[in-house]
N, CA, C and O atoms as a Maestro MAE file, in Angstrom:
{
 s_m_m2io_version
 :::
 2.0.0
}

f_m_ct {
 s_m_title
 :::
 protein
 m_atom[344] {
  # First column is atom index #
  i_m_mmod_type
  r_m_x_coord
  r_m_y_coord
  r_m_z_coord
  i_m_residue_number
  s_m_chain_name
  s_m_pdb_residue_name
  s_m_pdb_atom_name
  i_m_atomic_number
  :::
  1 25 0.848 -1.184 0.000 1 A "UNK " " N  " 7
  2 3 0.000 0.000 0.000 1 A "UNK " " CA " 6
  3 2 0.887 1.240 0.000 1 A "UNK " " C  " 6
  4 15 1.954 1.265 0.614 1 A "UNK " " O  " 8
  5 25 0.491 2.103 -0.593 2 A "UNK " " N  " 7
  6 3 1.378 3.273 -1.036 2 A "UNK " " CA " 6
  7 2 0.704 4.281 -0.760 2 A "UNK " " C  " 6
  8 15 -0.486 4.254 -1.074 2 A "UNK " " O  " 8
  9 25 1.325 5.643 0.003 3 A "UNK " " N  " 7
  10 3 0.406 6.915 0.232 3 A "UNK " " CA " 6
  11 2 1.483 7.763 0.017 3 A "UNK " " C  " 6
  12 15 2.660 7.404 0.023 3 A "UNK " " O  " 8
  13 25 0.949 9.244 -0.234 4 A "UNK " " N  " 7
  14 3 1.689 10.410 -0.131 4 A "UNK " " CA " 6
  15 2 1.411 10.711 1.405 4 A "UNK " " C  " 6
  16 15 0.564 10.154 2.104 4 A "UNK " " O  " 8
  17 25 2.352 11.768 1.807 5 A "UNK " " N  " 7
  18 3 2.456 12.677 2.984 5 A "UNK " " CA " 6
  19 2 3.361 13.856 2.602 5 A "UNK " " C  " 6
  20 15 4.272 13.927 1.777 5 A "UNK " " O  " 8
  21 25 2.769 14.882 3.559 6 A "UNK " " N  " 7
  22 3 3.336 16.309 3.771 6 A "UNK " " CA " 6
  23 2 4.134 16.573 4.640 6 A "UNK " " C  " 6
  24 15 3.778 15.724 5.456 6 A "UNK " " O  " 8
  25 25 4.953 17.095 5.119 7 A "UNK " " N  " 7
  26 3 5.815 17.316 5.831 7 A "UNK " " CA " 6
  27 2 6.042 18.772 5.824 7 A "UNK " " C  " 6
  28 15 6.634 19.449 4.983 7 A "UNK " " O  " 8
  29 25 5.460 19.130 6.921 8 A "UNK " " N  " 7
  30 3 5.703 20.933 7.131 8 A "UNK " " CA " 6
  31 2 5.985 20.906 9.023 8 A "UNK " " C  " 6
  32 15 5.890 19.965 9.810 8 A "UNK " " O  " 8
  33 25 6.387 22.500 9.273 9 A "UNK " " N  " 7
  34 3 5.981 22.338 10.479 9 A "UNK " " CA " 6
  35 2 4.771 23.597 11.071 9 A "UNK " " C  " 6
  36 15 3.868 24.076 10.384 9 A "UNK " " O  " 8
  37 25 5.018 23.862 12.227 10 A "UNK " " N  " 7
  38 3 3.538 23.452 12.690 10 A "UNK " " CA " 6
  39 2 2.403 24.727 12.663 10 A "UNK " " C  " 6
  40 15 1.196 24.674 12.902 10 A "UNK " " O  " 8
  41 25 3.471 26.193 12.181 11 A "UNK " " N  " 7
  42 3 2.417 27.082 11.852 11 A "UNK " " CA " 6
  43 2 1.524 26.824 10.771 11 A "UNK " " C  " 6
  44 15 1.747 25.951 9.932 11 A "UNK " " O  " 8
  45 25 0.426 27.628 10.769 12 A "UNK " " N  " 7
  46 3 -0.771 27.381 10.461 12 A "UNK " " CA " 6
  47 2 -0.078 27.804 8.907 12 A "UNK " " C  " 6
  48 15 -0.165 26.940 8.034 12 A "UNK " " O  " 8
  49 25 0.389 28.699 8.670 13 A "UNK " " N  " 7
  50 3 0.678 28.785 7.113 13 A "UNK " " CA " 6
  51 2 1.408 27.663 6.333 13 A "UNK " " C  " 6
  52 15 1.197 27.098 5.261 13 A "UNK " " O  " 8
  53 25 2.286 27.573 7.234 14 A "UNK " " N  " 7
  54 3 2.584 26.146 7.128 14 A "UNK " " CA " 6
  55 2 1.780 24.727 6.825 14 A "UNK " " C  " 6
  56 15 1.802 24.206 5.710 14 A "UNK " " O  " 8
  57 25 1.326 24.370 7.545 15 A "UNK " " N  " 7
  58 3 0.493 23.059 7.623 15 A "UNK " " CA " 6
  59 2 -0.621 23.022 6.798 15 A "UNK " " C  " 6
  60 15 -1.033 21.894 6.530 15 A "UNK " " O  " 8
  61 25 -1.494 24.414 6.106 16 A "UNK " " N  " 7
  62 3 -2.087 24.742 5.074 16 A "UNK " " CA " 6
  63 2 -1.818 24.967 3.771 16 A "UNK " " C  " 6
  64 15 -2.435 24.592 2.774 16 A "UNK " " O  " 8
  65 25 -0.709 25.702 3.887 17 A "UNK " " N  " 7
  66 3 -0.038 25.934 2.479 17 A "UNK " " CA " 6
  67 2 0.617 24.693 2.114 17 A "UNK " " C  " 6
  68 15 1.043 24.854 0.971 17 A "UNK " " O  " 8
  69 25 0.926 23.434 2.570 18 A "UNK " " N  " 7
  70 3 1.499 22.414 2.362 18 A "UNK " " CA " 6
  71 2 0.536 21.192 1.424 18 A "UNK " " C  " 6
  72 15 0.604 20.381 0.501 18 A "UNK " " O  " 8
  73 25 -0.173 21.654 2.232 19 A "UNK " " N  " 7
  74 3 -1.125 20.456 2.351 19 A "UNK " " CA " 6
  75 2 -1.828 20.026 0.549 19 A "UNK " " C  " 6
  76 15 -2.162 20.989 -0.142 19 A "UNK " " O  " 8
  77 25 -1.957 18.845 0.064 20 A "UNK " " N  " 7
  78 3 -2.357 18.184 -1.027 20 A "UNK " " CA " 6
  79 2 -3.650 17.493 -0.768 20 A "UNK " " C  " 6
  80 15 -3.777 17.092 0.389 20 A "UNK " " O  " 8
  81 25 -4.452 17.305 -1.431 21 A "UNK " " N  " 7
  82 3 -6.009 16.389 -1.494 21 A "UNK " " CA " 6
  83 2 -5.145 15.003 -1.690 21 A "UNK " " C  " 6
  84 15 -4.139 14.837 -2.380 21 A "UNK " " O  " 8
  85 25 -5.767 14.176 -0.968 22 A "UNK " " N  " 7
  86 3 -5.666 12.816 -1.014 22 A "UNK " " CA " 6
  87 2 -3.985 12.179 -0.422 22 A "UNK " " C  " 6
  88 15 -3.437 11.090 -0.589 22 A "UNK " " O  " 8
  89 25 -3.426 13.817 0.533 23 A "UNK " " N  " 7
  90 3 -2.186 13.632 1.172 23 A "UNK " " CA " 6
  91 2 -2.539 13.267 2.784 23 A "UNK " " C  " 6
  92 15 -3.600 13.527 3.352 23 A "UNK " " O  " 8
  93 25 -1.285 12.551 3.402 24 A "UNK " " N  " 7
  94 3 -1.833 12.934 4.977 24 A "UNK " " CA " 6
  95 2 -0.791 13.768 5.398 24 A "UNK " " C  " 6
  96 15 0.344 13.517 4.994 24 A "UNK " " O  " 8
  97 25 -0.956 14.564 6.020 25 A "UNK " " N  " 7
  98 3 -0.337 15.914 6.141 25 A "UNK " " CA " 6
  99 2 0.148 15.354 7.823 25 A "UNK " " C  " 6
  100 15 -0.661 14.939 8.653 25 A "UNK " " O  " 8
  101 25 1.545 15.462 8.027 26 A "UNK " " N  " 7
  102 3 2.519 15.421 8.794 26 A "UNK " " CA " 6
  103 2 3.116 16.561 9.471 26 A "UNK " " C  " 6
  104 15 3.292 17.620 8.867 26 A "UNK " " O  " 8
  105 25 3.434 16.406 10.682 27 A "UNK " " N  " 7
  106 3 4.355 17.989 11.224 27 A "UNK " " CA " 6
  107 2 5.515 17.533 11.556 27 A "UNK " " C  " 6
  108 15 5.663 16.352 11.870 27 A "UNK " " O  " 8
  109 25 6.435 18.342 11.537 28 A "UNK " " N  " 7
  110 3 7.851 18.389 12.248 28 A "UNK " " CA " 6
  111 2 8.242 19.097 13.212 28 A "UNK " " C  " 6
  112 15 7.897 20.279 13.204 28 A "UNK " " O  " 8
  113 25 8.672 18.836 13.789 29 A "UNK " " N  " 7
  114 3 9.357 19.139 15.394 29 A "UNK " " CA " 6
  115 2 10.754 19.164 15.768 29 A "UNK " " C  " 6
  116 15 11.664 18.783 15.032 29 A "UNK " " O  " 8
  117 25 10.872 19.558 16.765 30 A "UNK " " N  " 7
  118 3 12.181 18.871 17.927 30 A "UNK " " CA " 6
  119 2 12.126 19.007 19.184 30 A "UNK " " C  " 6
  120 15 11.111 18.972 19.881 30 A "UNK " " O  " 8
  121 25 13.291 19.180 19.539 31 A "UNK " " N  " 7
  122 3 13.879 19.138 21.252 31 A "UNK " " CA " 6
  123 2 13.364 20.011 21.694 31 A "UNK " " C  " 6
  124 15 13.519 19.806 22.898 31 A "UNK " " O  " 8
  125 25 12.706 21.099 21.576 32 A "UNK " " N  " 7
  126 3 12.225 22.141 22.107 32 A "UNK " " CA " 6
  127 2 10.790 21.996 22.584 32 A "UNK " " C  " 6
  128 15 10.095 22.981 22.829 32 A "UNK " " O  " 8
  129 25 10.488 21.114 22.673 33 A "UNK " " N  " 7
  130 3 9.058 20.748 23.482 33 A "UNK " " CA " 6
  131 2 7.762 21.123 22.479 33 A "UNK " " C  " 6
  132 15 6.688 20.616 22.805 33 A "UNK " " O  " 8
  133 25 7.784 21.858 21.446 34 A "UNK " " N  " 7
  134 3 7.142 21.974 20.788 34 A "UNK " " CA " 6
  135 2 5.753 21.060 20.782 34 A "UNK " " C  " 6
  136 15 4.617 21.519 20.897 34 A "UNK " " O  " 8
  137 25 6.101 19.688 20.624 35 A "UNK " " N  " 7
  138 3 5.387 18.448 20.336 35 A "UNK " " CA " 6
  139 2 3.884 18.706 20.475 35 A "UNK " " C  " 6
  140 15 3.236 18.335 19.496 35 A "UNK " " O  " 8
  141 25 3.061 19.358 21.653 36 A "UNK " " N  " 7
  142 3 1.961 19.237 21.995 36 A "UNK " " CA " 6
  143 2 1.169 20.478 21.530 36 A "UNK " " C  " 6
  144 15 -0.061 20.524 21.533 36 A "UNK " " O  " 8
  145 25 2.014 21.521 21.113 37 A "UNK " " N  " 7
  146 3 1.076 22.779 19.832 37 A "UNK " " CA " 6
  147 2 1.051 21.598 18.685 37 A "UNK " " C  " 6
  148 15 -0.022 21.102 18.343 37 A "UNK " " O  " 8
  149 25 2.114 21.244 18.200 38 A "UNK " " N  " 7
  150 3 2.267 20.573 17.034 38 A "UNK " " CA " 6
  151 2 0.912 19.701 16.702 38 A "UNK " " C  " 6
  152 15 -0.039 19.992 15.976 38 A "UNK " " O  " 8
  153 25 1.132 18.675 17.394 39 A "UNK " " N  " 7
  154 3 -0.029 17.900 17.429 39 A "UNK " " CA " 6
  155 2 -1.465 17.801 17.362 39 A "UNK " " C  " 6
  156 15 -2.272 17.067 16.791 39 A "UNK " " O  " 8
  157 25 -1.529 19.278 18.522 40 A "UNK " " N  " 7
  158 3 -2.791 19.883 18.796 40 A "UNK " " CA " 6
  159 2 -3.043 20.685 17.332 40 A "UNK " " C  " 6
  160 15 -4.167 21.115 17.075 40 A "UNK " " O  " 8
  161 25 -2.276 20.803 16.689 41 A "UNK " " N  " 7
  162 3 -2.682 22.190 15.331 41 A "UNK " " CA " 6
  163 2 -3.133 20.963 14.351 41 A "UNK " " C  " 6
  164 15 -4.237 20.968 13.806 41 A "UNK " " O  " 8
  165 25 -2.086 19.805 14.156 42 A "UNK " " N  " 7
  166 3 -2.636 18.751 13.285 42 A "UNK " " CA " 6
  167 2 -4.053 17.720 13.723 42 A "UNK " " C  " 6
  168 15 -4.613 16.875 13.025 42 A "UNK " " O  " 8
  169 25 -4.313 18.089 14.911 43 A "UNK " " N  " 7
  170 3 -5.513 17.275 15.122 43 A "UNK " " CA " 6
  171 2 -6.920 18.102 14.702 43 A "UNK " " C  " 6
  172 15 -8.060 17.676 14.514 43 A "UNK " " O  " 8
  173 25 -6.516 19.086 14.653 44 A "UNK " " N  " 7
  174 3 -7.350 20.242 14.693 44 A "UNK " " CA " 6
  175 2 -7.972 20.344 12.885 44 A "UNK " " C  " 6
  176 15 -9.087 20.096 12.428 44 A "UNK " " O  " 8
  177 25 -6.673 20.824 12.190 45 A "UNK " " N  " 7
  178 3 -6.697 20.539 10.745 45 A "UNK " " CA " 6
  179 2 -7.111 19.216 10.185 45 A "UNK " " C  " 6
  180 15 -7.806 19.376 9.182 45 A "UNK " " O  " 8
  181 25 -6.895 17.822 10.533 46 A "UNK " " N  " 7
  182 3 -7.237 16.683 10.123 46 A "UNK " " CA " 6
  183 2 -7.848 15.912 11.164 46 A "UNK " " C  " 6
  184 15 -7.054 15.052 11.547 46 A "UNK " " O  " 8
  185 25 -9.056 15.869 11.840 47 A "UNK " " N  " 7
  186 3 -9.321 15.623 13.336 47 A "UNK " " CA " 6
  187 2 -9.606 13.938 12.563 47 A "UNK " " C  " 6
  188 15 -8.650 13.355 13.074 47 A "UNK " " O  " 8
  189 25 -10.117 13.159 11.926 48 A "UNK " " N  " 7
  190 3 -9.767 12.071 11.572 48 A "UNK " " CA " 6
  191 2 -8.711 10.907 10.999 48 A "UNK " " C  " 6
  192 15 -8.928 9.821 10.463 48 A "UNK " " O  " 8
  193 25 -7.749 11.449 11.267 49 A "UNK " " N  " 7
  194 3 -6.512 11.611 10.386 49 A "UNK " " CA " 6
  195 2 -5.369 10.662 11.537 49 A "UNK " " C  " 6
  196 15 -5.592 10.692 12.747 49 A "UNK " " O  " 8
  197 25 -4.352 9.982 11.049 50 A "UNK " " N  " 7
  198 3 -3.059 9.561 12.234 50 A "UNK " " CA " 6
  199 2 -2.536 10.770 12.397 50 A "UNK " " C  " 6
  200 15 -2.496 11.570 11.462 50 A "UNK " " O  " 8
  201 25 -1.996 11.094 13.798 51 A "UNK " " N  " 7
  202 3 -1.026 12.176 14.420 51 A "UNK " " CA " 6
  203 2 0.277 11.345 14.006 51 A "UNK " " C  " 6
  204 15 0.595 10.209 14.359 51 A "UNK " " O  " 8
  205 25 1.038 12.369 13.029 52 A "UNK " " N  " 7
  206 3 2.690 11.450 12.754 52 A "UNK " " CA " 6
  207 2 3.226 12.811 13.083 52 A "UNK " " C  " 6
  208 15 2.677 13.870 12.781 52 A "UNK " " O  " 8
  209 25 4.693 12.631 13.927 53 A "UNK " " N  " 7
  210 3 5.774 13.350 13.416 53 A "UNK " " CA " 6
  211 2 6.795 13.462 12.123 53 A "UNK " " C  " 6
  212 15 7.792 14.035 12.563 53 A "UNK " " O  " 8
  213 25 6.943 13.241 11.062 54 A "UNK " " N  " 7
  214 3 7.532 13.139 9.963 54 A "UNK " " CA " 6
  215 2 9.396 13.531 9.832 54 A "UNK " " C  " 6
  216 15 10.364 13.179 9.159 54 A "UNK " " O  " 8
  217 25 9.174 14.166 10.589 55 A "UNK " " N  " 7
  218 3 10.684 14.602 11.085 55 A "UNK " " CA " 6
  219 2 10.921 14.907 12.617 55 A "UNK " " C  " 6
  220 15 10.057 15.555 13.206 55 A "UNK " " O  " 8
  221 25 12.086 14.459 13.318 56 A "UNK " " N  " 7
  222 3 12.156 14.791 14.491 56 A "UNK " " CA " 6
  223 2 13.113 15.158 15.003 56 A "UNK " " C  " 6
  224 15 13.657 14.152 15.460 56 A "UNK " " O  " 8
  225 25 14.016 16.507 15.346 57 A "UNK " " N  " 7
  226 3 14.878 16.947 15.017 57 A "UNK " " CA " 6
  227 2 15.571 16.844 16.422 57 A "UNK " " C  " 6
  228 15 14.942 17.294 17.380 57 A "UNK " " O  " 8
  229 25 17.083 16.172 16.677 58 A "UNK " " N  " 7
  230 3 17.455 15.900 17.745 58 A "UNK " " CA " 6
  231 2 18.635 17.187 17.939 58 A "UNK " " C  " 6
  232 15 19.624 17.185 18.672 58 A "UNK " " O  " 8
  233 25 18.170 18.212 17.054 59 A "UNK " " N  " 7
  234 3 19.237 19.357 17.540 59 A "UNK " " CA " 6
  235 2 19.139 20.611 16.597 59 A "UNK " " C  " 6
  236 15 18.012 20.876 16.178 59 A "UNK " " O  " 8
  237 25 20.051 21.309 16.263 60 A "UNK " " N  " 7
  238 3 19.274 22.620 15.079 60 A "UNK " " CA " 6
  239 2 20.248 22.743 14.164 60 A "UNK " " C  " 6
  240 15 21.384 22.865 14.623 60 A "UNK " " O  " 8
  241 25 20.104 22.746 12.825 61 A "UNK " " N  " 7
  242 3 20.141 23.158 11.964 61 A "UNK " " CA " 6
  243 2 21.566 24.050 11.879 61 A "UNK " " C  " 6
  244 15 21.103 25.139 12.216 61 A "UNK " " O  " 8
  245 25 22.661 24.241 11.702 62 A "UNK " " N  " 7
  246 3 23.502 25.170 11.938 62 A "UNK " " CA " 6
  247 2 24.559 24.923 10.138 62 A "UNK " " C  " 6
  248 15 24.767 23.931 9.440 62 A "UNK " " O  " 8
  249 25 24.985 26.466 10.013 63 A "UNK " " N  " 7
  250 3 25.648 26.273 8.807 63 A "UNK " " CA " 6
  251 2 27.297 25.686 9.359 63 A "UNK " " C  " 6
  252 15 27.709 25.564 10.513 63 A "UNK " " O  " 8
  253 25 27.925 25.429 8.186 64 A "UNK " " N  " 7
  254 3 28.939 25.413 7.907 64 A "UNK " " CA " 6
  255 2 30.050 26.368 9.033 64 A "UNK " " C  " 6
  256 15 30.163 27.545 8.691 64 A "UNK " " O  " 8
  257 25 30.650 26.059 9.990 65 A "UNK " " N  " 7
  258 3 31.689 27.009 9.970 65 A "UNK " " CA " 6
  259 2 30.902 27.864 11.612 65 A "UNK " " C  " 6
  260 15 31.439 28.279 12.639 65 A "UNK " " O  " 8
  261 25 29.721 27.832 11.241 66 A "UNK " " N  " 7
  262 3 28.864 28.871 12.356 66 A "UNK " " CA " 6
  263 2 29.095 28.065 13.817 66 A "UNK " " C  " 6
  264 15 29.605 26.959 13.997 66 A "UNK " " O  " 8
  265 25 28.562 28.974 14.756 67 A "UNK " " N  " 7
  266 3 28.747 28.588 16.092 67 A "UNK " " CA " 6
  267 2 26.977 27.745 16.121 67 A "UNK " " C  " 6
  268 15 25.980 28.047 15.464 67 A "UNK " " O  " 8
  269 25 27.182 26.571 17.219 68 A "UNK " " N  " 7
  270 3 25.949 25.796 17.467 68 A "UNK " " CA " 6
  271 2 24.923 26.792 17.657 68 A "UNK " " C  " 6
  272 15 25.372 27.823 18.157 68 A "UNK " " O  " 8
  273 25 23.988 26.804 17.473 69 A "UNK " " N  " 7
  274 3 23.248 27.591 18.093 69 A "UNK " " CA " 6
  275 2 22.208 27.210 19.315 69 A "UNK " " C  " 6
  276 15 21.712 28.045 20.071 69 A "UNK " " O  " 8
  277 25 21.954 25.676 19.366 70 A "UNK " " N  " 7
  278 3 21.335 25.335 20.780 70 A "UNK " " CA " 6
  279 2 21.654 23.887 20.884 70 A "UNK " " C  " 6
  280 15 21.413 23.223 19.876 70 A "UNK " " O  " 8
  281 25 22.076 23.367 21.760 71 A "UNK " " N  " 7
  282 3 22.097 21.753 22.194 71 A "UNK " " CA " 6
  283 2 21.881 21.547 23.134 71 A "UNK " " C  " 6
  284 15 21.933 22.581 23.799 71 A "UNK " " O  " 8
  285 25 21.442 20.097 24.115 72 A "UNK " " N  " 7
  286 3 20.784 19.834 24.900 72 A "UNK " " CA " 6
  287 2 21.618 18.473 25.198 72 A "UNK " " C  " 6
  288 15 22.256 17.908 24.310 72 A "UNK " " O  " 8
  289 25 21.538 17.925 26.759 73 A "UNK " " N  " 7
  290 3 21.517 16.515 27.007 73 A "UNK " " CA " 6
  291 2 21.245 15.662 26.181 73 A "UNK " " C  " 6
  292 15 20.434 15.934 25.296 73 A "UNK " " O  " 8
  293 25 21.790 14.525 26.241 74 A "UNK " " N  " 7
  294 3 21.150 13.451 25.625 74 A "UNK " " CA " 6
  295 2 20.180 12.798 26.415 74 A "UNK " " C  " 6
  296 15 19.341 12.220 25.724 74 A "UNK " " O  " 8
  297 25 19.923 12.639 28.332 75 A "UNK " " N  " 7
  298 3 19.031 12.745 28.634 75 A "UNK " " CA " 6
  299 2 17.644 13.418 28.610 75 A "UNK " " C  " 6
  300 15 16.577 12.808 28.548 75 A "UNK " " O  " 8
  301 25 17.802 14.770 28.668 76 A "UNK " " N  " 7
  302 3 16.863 15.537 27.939 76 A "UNK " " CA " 6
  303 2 16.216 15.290 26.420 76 A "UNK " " C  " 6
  304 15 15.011 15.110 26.240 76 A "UNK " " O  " 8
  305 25 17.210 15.311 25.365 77 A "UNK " " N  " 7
  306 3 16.220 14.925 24.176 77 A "UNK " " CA " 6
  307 2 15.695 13.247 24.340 77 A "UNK " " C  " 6
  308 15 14.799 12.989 23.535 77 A "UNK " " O  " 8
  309 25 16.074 12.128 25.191 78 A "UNK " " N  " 7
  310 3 15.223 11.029 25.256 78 A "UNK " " CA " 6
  311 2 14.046 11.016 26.351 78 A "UNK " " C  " 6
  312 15 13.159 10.169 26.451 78 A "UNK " " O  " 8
  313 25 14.256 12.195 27.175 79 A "UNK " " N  " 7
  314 3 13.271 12.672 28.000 79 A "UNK " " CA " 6
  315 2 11.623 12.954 26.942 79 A "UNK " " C  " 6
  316 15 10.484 12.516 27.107 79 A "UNK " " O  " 8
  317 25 12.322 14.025 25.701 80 A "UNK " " N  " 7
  318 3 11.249 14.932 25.496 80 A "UNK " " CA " 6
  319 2 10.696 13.733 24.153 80 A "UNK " " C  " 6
  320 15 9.545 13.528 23.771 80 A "UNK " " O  " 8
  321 25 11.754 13.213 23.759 81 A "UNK " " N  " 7
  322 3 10.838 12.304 22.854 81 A "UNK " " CA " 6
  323 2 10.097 10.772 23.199 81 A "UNK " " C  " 6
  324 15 9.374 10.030 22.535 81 A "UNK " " O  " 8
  325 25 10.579 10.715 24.376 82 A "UNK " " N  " 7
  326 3 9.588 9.918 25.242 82 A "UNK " " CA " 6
  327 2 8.179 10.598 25.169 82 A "UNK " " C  " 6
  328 15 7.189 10.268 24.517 82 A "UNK " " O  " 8
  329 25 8.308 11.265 25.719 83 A "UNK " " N  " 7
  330 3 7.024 12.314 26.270 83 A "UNK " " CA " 6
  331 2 6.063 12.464 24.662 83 A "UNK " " C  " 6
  332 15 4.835 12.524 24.602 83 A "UNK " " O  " 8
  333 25 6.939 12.497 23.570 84 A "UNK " " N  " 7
  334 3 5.936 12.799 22.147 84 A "UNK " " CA " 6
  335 2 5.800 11.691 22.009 84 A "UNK " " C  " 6
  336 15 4.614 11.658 21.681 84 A "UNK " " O  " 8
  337 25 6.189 10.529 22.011 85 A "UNK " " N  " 7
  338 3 5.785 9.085 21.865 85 A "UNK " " CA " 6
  339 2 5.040 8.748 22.706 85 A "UNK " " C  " 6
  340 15 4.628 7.627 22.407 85 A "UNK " " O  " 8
  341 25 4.382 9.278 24.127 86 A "UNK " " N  " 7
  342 3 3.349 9.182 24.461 86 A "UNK " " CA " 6
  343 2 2.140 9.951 24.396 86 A "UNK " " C  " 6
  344 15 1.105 9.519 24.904 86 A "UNK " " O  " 8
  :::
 }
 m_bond[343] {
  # First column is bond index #
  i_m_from
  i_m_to
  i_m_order
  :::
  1 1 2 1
  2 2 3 1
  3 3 4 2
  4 3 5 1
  5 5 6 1
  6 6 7 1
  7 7 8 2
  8 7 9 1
  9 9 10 1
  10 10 11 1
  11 11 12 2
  12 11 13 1
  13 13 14 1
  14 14 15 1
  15 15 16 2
  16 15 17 1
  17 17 18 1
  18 18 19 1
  19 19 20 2
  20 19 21 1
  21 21 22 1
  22 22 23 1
  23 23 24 2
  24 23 25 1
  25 25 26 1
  26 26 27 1
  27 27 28 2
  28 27 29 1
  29 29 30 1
  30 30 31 1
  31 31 32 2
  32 31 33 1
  33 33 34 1
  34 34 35 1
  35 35 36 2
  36 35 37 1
  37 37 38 1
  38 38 39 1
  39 39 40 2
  40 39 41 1
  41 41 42 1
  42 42 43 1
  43 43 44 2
  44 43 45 1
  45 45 46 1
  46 46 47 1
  47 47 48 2
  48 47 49 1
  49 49 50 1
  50 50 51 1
  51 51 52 2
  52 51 53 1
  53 53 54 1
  54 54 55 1
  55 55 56 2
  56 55 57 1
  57 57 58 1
  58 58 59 1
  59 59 60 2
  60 59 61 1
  61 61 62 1
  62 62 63 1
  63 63 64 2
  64 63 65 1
  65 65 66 1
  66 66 67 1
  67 67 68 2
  68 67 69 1
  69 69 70 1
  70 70 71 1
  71 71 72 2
  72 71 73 1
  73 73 74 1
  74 74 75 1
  75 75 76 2
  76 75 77 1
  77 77 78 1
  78 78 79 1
  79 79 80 2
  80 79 81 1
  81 81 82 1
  82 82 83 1
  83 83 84 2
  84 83 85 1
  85 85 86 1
  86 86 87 1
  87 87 88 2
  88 87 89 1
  89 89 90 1
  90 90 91 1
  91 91 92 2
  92 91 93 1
  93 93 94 1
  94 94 95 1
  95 95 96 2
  96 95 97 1
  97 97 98 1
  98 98 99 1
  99 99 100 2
  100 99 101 1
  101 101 102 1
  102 102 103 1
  103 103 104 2
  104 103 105 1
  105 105 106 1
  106 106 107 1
  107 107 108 2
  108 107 109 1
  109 109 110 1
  110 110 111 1
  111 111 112 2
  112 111 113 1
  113 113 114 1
  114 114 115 1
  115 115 116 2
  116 115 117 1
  117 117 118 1
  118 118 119 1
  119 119 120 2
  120 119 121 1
  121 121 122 1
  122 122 123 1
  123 123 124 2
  124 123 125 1
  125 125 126 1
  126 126 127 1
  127 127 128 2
  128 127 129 1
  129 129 130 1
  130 130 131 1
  131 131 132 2
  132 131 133 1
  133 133 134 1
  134 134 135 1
  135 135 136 2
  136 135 137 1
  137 137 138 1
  138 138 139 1
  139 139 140 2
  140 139 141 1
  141 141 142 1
  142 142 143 1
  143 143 144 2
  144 143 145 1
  145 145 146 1
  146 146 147 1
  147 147 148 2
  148 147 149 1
  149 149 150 1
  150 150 151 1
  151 151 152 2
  152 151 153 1
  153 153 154 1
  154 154 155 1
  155 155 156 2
  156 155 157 1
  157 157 158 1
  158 158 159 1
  159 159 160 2
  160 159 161 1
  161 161 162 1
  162 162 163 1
  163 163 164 2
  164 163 165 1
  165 165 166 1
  166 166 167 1
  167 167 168 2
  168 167 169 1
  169 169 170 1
  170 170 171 1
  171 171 172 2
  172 171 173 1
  173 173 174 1
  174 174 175 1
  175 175 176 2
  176 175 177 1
  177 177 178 1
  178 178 179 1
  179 179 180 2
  180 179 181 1
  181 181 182 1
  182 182 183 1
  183 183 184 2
  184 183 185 1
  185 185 186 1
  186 186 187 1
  187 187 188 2
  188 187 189 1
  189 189 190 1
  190 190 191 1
  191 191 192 2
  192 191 193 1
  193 193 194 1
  194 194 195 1
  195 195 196 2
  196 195 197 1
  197 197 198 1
  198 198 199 1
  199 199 200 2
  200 199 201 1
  201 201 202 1
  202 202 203 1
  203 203 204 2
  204 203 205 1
  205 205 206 1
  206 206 207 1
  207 207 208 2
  208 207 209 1
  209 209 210 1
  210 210 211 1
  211 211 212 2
  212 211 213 1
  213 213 214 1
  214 214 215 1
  215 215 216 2
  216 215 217 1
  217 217 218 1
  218 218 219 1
  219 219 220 2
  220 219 221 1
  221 221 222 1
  222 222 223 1
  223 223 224 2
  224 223 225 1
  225 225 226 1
  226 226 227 1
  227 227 228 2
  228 227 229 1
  229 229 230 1
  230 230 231 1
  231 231 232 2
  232 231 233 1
  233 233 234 1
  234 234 235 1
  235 235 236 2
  236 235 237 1
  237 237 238 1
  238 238 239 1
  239 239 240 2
  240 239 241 1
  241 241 242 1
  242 242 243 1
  243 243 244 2
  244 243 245 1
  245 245 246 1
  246 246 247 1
  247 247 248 2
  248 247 249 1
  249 249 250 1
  250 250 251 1
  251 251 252 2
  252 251 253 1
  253 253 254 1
  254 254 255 1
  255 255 256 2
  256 255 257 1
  257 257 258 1
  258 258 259 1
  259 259 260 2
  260 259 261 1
  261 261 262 1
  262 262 263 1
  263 263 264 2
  264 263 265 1
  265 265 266 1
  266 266 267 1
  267 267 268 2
  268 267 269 1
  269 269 270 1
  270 270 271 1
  271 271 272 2
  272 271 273 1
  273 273 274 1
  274 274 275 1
  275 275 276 2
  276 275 277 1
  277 277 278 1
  278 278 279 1
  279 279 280 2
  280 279 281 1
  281 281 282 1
  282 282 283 1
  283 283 284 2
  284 283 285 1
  285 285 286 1
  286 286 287 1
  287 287 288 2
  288 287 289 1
  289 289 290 1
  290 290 291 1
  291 291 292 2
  292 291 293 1
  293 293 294 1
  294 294 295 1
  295 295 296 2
  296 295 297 1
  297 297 298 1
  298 298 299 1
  299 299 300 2
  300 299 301 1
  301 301 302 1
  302 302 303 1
  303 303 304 2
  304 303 305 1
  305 305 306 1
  306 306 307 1
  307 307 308 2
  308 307 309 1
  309 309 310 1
  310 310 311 1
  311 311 312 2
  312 311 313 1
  313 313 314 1
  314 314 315 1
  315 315 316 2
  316 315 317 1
  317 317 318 1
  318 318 319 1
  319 319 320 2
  320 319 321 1
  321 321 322 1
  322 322 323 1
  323 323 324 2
  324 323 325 1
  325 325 326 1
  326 326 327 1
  327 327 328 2
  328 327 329 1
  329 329 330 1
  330 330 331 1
  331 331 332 2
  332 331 333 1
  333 333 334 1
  334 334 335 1
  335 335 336 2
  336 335 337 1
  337 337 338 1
  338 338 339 1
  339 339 340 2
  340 339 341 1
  341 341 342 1
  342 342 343 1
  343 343 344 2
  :::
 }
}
């Protein structure tokens, strides 16, 4: 069985402007606790629909050369993605 999905994250322009007919529309996240707007915005938009994370980001995004810009425990991020897996 084969489906499309969307993958945005979790503002509303976002998760709308993404979105395809006959897609299931996905959010992305991370370590920042985010998880429970996230969820709550996709249940809201697709209230019949699976709640997926599609991406789950265990840290940020940083260029080439640049200083980190946020990191965390490794207890902490298995803390917080515990917590979205429940």
């Amino acid at each position: 069985m084969e489906f499309i999905k969307t993958s945005d994250g979790d503002m509303d322009v976002m998760l709308t402007g993404g979105r395809c007919e006959g897609c299931l529309t996905t959010v992305n996240f991370g370590v920042d606790g985010t998880y429970e707007r996230a969820f709550s915005k996709l249940k809201a938009l697709q209230p019949t629909s699976p709640i997926m994370c599609a991406e789950y980001w265990a840290g940020t995004f940083c260029h080439w050369r640049d200083e980190h810009h946020k990191t965390i425990s490794t207890s902490d991020g298995c803390d917080q993605f515990g917590k979205m897996l429940d």
